[in-house]
C-alpha positions as CSV (number, residue, x, y, z in Angstrom):
1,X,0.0,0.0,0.0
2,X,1.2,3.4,-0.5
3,X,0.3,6.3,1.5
4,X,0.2,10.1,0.0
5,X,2.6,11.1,2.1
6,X,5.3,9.0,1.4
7,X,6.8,9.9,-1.6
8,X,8.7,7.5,-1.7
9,X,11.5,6.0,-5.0
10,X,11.6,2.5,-5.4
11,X,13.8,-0.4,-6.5
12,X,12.1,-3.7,-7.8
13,X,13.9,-6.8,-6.1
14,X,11.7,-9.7,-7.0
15,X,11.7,-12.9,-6.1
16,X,10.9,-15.5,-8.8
17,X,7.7,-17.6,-8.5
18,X,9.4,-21.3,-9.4
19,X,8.1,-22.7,-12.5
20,X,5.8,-19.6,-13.5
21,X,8.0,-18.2,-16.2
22,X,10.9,-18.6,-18.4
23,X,14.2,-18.4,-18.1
24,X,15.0,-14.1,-18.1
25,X,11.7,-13.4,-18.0
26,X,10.7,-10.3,-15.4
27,X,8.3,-10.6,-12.9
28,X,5.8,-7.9,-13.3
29,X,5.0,-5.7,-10.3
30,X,1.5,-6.3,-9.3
31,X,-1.3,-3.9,-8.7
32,X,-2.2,-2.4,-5.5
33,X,-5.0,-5.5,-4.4
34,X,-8.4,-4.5,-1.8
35,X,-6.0,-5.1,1.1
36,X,-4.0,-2.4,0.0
37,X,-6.6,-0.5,1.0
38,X,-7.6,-2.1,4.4
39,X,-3.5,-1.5,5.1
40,X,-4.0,1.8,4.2
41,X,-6.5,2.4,7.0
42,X,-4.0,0.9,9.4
43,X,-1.1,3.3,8.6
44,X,-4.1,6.1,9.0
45,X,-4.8,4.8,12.4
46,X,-0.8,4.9,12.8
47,X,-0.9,8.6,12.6
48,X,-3.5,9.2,15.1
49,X,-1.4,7.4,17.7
50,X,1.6,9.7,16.6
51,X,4.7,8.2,16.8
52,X,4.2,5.6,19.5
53,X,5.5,2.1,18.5
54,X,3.5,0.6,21.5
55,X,0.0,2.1,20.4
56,X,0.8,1.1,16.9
57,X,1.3,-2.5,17.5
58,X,-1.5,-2.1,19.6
59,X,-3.7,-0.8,16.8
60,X,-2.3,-3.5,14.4
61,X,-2.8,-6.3,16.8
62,X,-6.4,-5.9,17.3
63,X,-7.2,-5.1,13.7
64,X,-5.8,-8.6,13.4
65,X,-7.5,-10.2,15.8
66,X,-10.8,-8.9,14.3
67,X,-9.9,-10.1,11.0
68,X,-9.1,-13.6,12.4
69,X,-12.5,-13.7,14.6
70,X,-14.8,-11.6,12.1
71,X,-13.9,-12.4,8.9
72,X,-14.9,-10.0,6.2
73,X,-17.1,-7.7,9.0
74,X,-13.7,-7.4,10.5
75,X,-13.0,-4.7,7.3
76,X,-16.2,-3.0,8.5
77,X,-14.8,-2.0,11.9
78,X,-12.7,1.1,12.6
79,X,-10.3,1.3,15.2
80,X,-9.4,4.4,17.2
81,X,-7.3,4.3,20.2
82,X,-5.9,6.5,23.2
83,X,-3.6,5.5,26.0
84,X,-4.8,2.0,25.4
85,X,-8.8,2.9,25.4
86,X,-10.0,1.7,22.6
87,X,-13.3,3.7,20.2
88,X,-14.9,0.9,18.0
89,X,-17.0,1.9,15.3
90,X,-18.5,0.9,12.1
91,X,-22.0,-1.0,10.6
92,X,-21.4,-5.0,10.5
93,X,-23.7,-7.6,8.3
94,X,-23.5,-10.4,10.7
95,X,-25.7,-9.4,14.2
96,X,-23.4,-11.7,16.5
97,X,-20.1,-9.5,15.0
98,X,-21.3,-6.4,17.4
99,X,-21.0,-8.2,20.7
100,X,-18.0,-10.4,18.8
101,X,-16.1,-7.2,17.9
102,X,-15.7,-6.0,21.7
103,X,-14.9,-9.1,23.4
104,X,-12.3,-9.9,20.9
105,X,-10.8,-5.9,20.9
106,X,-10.7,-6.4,25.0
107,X,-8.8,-9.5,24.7
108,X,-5.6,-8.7,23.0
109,X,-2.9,-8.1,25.8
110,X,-2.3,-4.0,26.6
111,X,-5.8,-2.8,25.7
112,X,-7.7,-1.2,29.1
113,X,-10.9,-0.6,28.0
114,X,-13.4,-0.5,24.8
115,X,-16.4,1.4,23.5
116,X,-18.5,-0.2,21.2
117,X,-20.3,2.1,18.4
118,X,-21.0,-0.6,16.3
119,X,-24.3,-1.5,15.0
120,X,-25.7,-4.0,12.4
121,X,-26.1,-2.3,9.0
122,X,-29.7,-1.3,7.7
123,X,-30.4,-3.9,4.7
124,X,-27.9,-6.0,2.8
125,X,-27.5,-3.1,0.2
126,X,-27.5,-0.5,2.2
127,X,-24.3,1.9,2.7
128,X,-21.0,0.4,3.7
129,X,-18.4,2.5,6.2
130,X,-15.1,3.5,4.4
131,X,-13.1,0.5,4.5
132,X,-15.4,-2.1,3.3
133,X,-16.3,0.2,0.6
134,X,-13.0,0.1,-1.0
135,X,-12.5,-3.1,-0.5
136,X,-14.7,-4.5,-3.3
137,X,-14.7,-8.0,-3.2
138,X,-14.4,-8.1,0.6
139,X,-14.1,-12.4,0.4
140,X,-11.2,-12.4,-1.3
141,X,-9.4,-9.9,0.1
142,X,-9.4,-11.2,4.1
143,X,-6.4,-13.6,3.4
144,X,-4.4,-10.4,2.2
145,X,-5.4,-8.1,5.1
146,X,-4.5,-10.7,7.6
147,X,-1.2,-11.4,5.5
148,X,-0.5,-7.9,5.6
149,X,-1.5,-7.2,9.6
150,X,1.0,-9.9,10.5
151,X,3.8,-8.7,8.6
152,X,3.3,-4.9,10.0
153,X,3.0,-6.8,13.5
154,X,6.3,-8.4,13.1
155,X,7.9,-4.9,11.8
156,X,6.5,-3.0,14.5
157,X,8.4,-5.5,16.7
158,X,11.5,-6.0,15.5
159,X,12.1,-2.4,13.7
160,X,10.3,-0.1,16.1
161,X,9.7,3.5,14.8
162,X,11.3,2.7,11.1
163,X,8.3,0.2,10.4
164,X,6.3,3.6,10.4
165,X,8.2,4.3,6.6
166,X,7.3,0.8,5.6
167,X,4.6,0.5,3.5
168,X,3.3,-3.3,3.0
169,X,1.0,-4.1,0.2
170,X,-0.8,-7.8,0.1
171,X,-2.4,-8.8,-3.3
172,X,-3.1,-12.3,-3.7
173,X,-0.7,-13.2,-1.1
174,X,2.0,-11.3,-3.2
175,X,3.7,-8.8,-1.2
176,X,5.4,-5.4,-2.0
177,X,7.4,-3.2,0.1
178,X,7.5,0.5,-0.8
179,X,9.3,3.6,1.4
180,X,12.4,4.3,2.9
181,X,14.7,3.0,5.6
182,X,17.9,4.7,7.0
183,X,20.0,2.0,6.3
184,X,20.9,-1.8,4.1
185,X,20.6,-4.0,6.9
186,X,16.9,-2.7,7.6
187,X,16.0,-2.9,4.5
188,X,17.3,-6.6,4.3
189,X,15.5,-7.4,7.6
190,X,12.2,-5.7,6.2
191,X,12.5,-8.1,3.5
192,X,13.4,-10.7,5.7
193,X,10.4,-10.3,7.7
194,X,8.1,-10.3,4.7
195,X,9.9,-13.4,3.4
196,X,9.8,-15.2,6.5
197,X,5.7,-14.7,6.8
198,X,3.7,-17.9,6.4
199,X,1.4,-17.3,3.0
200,X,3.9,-15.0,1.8
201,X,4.4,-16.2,-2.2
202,X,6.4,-13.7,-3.4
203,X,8.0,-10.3,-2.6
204,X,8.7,-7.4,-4.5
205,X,11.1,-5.1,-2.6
206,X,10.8,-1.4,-3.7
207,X,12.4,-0.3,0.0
208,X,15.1,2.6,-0.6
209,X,17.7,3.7,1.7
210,X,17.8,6.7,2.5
211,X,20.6,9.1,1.7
């Protein structure tokens, strides 16, 4: 995923897919998938924490957990967070993903307390909050939002405050890294990280170091 902000060069390292193509043949660089999107809202919710690593894990370890436990309404839920109270808001399709969505926010280690705002939406073709909405095909893309939640979960840990200029995009369980790092052995352990992620099939490593 790429946020506006980042503005960031690249340079394509790819990783072959074995057996897919010829000898000499390039990999193309896939297109931004619908969990591009849904990482985009994460990084969003990154900046209203402001640079704190802890409250950015935080954020990208219950947006996980909801994915894991809700499925597809778990795209439908927004996540805001303060000192480790936690705002949940958002319409969801399935009834039993309102209560759901609360108890599985309060159970990931370091939250203190949540507010529920969400509510069932009105009719099966009735309006959709932000991130569902540019999802599309919301089935398809779960996989790729979990893929990507658990790679920014691993950066967050092992990178700190540098994961903040990673961007991580998950299409069809290909994954590209975009941004800048301040040196070659972080970028290497970006990729590593991304590498080493179960359902990863292939990276594309557009990370730049920066001068």
């Amino acid at each position: 995923m790429t946020r506006a902000a980042a503005g960031c060069a690249a340079l394509v390292v790819a990783l072959a897919v074995p057996g897919a193509r010829a000898a000499g043949d390039v990999a193309p660089t896939p297109s931004p998938g619908p969990a591009a999107r849904v990482g985009s809202a994460i990084d969003r919710a990154w900046d209203q924490v402001t640079d704190s690593v802890a409250e950015a894990l935080l954020v990208t370890r219950i947006r996980v957990a909801l994915l894991d436990r809700l499925k597809e309404d778990g795209l439908r839920v927004s996540i805001a967070m303060h000192d480790g109270a936690v705002d949940l808001s958002g319409a969801v399709k399935n009834r039993s993903s309102v209560e759901l969505a609360a108890r599985v926010a309060a159970s990931v280690k370091g939250v203190r307390s949540v507010r529920s705002r969400v509510t069932v939406a009105d009719g099966t073709q009735g309006p959709e909050p932000p991130v569902a909405r540019v999802v599309g095909t919301v089935e398809r893309s779960v996989g790729d939002a979990l893929l990507e939640g658990r790679i920014k979960t691993r950066m967050l840990e092992e990178l700190g405050k540098v994961a903040f200029k990673v961007d991580v995009d998950a299409a069809d369980g290909i994954v590209t890294l975009s941004g800048a790092v301040p040196d070659a052995a972080r970028k290497r352990l970006a990729a590593g990280i991304a590498r080493g992620t179960s359902g990863v099939k292939d990276v594309r490593d557009l990370l730049k170091v920066r001068q």
